[in-house]
C-alpha positions in Angstrom: 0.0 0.0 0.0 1.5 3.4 -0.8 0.7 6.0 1.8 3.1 9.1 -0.5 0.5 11.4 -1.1 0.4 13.2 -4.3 2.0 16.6 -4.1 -0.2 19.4 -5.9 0.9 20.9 -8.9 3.2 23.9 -8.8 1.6 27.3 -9.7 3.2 29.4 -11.8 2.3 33.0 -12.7 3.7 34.0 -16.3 4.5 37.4 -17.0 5.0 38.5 -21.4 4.1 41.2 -23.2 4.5 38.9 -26.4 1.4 37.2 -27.4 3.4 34.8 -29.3 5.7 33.6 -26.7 3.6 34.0 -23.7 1.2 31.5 -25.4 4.2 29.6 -26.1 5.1 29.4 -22.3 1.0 28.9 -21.3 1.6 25.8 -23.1 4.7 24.8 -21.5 2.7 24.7 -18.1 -0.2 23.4 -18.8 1.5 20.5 -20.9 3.5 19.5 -17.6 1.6 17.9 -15.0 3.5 19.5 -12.2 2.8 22.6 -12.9 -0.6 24.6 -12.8 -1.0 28.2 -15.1 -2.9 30.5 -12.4 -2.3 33.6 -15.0 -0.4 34.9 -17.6 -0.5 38.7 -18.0 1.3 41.2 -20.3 2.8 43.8 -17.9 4.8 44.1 -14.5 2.4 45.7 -13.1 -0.4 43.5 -13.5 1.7 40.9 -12.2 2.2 42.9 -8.4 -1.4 43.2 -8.8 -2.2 39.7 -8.5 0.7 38.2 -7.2 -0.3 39.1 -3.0 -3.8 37.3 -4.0 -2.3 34.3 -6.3 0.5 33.7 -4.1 2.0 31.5 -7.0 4.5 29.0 -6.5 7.2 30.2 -9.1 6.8 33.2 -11.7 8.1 33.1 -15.3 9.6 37.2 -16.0 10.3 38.8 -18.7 12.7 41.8 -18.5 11.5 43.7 -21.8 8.1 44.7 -20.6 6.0 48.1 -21.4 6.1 50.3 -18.7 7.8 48.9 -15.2 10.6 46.3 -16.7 11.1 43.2 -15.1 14.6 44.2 -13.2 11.8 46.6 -11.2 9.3 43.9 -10.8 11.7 41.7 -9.6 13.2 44.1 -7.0 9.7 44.7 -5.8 8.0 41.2 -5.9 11.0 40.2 -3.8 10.9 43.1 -1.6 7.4 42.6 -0.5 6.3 38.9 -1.6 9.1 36.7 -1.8 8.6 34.5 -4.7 10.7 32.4 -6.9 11.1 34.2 -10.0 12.6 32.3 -13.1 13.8 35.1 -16.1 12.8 34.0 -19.3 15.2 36.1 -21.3 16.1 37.2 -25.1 20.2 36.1 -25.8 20.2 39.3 -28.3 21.2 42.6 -27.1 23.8 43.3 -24.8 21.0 45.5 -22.7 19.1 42.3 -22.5 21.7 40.8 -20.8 22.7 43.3 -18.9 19.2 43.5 -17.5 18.8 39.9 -16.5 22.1 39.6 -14.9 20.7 42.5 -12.4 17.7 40.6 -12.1 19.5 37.3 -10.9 21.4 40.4 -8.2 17.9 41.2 -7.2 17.0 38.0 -6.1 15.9 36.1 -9.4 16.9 32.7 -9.1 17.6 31.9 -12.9 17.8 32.6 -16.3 16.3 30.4 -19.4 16.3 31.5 -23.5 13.2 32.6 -24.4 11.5 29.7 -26.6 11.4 30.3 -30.5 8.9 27.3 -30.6 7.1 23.9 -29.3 6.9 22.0 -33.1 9.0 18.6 -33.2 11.2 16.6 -30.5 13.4 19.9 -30.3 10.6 22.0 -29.3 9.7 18.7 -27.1 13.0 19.2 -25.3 13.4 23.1 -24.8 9.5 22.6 -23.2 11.0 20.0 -20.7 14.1 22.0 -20.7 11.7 24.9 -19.4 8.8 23.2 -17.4 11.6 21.6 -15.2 13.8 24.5 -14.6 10.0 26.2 -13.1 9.1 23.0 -11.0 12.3 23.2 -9.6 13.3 26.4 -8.5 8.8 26.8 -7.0 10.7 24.6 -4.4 13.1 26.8 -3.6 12.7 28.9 -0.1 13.2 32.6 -1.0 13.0 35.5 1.7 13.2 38.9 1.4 16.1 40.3 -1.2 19.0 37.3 0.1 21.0 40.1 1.4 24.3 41.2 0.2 24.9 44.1 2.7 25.2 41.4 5.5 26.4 42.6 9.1 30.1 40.7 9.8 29.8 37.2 10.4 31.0 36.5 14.1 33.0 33.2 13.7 32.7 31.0 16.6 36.5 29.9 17.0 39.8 32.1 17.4 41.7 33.3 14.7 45.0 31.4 16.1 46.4 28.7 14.1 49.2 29.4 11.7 48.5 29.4 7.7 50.6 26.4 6.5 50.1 26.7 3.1 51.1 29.5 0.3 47.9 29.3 -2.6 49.1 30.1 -5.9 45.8 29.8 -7.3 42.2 31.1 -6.7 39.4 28.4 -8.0 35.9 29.2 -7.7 32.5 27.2 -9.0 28.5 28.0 -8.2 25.2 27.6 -10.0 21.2 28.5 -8.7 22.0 32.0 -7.2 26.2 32.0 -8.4 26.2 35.7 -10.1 24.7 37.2 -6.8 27.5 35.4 -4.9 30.5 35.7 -7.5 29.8 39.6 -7.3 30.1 39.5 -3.6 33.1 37.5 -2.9 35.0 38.9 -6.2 33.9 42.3 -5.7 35.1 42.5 -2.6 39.0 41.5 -3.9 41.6 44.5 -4.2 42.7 45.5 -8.1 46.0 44.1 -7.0 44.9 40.5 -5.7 48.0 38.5 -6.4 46.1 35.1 -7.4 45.1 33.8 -10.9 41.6 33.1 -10.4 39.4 30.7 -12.6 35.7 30.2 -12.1 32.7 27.6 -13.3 29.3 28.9 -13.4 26.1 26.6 -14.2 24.4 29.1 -17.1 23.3 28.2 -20.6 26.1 28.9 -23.2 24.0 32.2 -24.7 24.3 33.9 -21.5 27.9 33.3 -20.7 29.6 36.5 -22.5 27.1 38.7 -21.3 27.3 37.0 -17.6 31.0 37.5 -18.0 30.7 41.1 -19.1 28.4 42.0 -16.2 30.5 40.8 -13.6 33.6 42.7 -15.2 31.8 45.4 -14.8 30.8 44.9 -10.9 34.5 43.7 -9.5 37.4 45.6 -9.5 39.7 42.6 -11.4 39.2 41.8 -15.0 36.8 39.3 -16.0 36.2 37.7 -19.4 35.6 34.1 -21.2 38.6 32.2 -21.4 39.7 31.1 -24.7 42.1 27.8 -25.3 45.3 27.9 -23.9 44.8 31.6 -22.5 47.9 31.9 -19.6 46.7 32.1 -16.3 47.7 35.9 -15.0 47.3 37.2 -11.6 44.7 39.2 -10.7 42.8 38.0 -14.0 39.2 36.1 -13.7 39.0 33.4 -16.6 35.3 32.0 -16.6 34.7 28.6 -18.0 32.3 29.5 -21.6 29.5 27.6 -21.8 28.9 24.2 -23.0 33.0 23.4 -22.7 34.9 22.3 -20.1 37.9 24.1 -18.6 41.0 22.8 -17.2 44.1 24.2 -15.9 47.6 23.3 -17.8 50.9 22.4 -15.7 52.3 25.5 -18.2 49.8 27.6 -16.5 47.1 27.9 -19.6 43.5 27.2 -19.4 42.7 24.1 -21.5 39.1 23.8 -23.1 37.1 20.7 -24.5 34.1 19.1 -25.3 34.4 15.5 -23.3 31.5 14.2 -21.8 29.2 16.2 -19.2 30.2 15.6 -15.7 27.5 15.7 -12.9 24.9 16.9 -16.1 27.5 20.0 -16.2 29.7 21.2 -18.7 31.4 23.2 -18.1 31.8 21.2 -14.7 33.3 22.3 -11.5 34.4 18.9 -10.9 36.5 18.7 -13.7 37.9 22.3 -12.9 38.9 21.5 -9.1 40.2 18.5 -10.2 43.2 19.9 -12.5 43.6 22.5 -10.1 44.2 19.7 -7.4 46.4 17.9 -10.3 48.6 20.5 -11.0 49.0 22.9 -7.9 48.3 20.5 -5.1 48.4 21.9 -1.8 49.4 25.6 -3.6 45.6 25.8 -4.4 42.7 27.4 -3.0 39.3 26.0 -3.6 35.5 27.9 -3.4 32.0 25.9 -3.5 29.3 28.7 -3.7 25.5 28.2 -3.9 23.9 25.8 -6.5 22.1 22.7 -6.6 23.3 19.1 -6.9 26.9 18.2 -6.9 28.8 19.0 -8.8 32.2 20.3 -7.4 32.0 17.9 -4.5 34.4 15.3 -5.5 36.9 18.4 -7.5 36.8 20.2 -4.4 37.9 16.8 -2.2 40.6 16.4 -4.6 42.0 19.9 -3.6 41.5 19.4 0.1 43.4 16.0 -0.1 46.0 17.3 -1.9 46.9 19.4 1.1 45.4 22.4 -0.4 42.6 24.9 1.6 38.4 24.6 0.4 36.0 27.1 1.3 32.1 26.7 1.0 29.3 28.9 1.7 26.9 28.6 4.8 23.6 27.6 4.5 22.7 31.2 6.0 23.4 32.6 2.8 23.3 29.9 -0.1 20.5 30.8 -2.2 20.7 26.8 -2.4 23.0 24.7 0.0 22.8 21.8 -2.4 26.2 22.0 -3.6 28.2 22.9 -0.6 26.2 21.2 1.7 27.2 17.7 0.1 30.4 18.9 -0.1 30.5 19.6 3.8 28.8 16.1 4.6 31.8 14.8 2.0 34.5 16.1 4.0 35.7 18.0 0.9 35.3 21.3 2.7 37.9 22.6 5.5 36.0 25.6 6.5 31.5 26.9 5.5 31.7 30.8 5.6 28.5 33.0 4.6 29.3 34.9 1.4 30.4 38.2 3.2 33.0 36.4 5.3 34.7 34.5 2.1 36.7 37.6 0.9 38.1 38.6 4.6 39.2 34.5 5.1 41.0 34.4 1.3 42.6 37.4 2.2 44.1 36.6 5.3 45.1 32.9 3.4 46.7 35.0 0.2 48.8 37.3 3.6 50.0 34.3 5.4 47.5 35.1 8.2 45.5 32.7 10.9 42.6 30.9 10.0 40.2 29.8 12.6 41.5 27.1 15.7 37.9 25.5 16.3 34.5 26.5 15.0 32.6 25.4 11.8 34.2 23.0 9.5 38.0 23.7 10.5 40.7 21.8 10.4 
């Protein structure tokens, strides 16, 4: 006898001002079984009209819409009813871009390509693609704008025990909620940090210039897509293009390729921490930011056992603790810092200062 009761379909609240595609995306929904359509309207502000009464589960945004845009609608949905809010975005137009990447900063959760239609086992798959990305991210616990502007975080142990180890490079990985994070903790590095620094992000491959564009623009070090066999330059951010994975070269180059999908990621932070472990061993410095599933967990082990230091974030401030959480219950992590803390601990690392005696995750 199966006593599992049947969870109720996910609502979902679509917001277009394209006839076209927002009756491409009505069908999306009510083609899934998991998900119900409570409304699909044209403008952003129709949508904080109804979304205090519907209290949907998830909302689909666009960003181009007449009147209020859906950066705005975003800022206030999640500054008054904290929902899950998917951006369904145009890949054309750097302003498009531009636009979304704020949106995922204001508290959006994730970014899909707009459909360009449903017709054949294609159009089968980017519905899937879509209706899944919705279903999962309604289950995601949202509260009032994640916070960036955090007070200190108050570690439980001492800063006492001597740094034993010298990083020579900087690797970072994230996905739900990593361009919020990767702003904070790479902001928050001087013009002169003195690391290489090479970073995985879950995103679909049309978003990855414009992703890398936007956070150039919000950090202080120079950010862009790394090409094949680009040298690895301190102070430099190289982030993995999508759809290829990157490794790092014992002639200090970034290698790309197409092997198989790791985790269902590629580019993979597995891979990634791995050849950082292979070729700088206990000279490398390892980060495991907010994102679902696993991937990084073993890379990030590989790093640790080489003798080298692994940072994760806290559940207090993971959009999703998926990622480092299994990577804490894996051992692969030595210390779990909120996001606002990981800059302050790298930099004392990168000085030769004193990480934490006792507390969360040390050792």
């Amino acid at each position: 006898m199966n006593d599992v009761t049947p969870q109720p379909p996910r609502r979902v609240l679509i917001v277009e001002d394209s006839a076209v595609l927002r009756h491409l995306l009505m069908r999306v929904v009510t083609g899934d079984p998991r998900l119900e359509l409570v409304e699909a309207v044209e403008t952003a502000e129709e949508a904080l009209r109804l979304v205090p009464r519907l209290r949907p589960d998830v909302i689909s945004m666009d960003i181009c819409l007449p009147g209020m845009d859906g950066l705005e609608a975003t800022r206030q949905i999640m500054a008054h009813f904290p929902t899950p809010i998917v951006i369904v975005s145009d890949t054309v137009g750097a302003q498009a871009t531009q636009v979304s990447m704020n949106a995922l900063r204001s508290g959006a959760l994730s970014v899909i390509e707009k459909p360009q239609g449903l017709s054949g086992a294609a159009g089968a798959a980017v519905a899937q693609g879509i209706a899944t990305q919705l279903y999962i991210m309604s289950q995601v616990p949202v509260i009032r704008r994640r916070l960036m502007q955090a007070e200190p975080f108050r570690h439980k142990g001492m800063w006492t025990r001597p740094l034993d180890i010298r990083p020579r490079i900087l690797a970072l990985a994230a996905s739900t909620g990593g361009p919020t994070a990767f702003a904070r903790v790479l902001g928050d590095l001087p013009a002169d940090f003195a690391l290489p620094v090479v970073l995985v992000q879950h995103m679909g491959q049309p978003f990855m210039e414009g992703f890398a564009a936007w956070l150039d623009q919000h950090v202080a070090l120079p950010v862009m897509l790394a090409q094949h066999g680009m040298q690895l330059e301190r102070g430099r951010v190289l982030v993995a293009p999508g759809n290829r994975h990157m490794t790092v070269g014992p002639r200090g180059d970034v290698l790309l390729h197409d092997d198989a999908v790791v985790q269902g990621q590629r580019p993979s932070a597995d891979v990634l921490f791995s050849s950082v472990a292979r070729v700088f061993g206990a000279d490398s410095l390892g980060v495991l930011l907010t994102g679902m599933g696993e991937d990084g967990v073993a890379g990030l082990g590989r790093i640790r056992g080489a003798g080298g230091y692994t940072i994760v974030e806290d559940r207090s401030t993971a959009v999703i603790h998926g990622m480092p959480g299994a990577a804490e219950r894996a051992g692969a992590a030595c210390i779990s810092l909120p996001v606002h803390e990981i800059t302050p601990h790298i930099l004392r690392i990168v000085a030769g200062g004193q990480i934490p005696s006792e507390g969360p995750l040390a050792g």
